[in-house]
C-alpha positions as CSV (number, residue, x, y, z in Angstrom):
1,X,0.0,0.0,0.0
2,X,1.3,3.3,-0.9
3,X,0.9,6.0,1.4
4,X,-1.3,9.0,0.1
5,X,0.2,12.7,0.9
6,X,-2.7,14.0,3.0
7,X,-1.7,10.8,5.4
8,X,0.9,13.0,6.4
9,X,-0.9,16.1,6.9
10,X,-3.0,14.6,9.3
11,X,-0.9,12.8,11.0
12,X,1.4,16.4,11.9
13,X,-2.0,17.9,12.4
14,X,-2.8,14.9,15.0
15,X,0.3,15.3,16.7
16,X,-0.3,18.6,17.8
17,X,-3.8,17.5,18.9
18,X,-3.4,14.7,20.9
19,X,-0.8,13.0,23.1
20,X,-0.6,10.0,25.3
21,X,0.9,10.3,29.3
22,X,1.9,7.2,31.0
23,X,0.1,6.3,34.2
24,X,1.9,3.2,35.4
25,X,3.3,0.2,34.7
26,X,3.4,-3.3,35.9
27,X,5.5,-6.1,33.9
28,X,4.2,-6.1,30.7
29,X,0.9,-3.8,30.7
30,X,1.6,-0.2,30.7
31,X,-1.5,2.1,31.4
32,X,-1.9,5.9,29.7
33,X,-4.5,8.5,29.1
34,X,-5.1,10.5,26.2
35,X,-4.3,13.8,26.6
36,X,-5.4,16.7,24.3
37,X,-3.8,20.1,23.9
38,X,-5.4,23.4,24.3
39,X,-5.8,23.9,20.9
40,X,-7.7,21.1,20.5
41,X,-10.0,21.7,23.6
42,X,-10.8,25.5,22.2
43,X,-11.7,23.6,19.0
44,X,-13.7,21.4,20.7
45,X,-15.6,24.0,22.6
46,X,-16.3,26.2,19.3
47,X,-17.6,22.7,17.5
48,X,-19.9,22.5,20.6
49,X,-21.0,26.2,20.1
50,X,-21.6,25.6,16.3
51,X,-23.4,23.0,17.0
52,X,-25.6,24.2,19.4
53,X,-25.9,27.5,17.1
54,X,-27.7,25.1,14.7
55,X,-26.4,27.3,11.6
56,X,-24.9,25.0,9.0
57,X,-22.0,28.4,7.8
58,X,-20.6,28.4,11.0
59,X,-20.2,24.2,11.2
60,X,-18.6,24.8,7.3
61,X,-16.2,27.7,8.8
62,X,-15.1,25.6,11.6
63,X,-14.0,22.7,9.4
64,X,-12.1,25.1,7.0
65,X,-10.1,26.2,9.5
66,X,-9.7,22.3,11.2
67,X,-10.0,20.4,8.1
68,X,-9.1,17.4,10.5
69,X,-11.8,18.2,13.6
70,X,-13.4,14.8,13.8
71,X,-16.7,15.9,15.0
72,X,-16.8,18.7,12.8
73,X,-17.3,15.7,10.2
């Protein structure tokens, strides 16, 4: 499989977004929590706002600017 070149746009735009911290680990099993940056929690809290707006522009706007928002899709 060849990887297409948005693959790696989204994967810089993830690692900005989201990060993984290490809780503990015993043996083998290592636990961790997902941890998202602040840029993705302001994006989050506009999606909600858009959302709950109910205008279909601002939704559009919002994924412009975050092409890679998840819920935005």
């Amino acid at each position: 499989m060849k990887p297409k070149d948005e693959w790696q746009l989204f994967a810089a735009y993830n690692k900005r977004m989201v990060g993984m911290d290490v809780l503990d680990k015993r043996g083998s099993l290592t636990r961790f929590k997902f941890v998202h940056s602040r840029r993705y929690q302001d994006v989050q809290m506009q999606f909600f706002i858009a959302a709950l707006g109910g205008d279909p522009n601002v939704l559009m706007g919002l994924l412009r600017e975050n092409p890679f928002h998840i819920d935005s899709w």
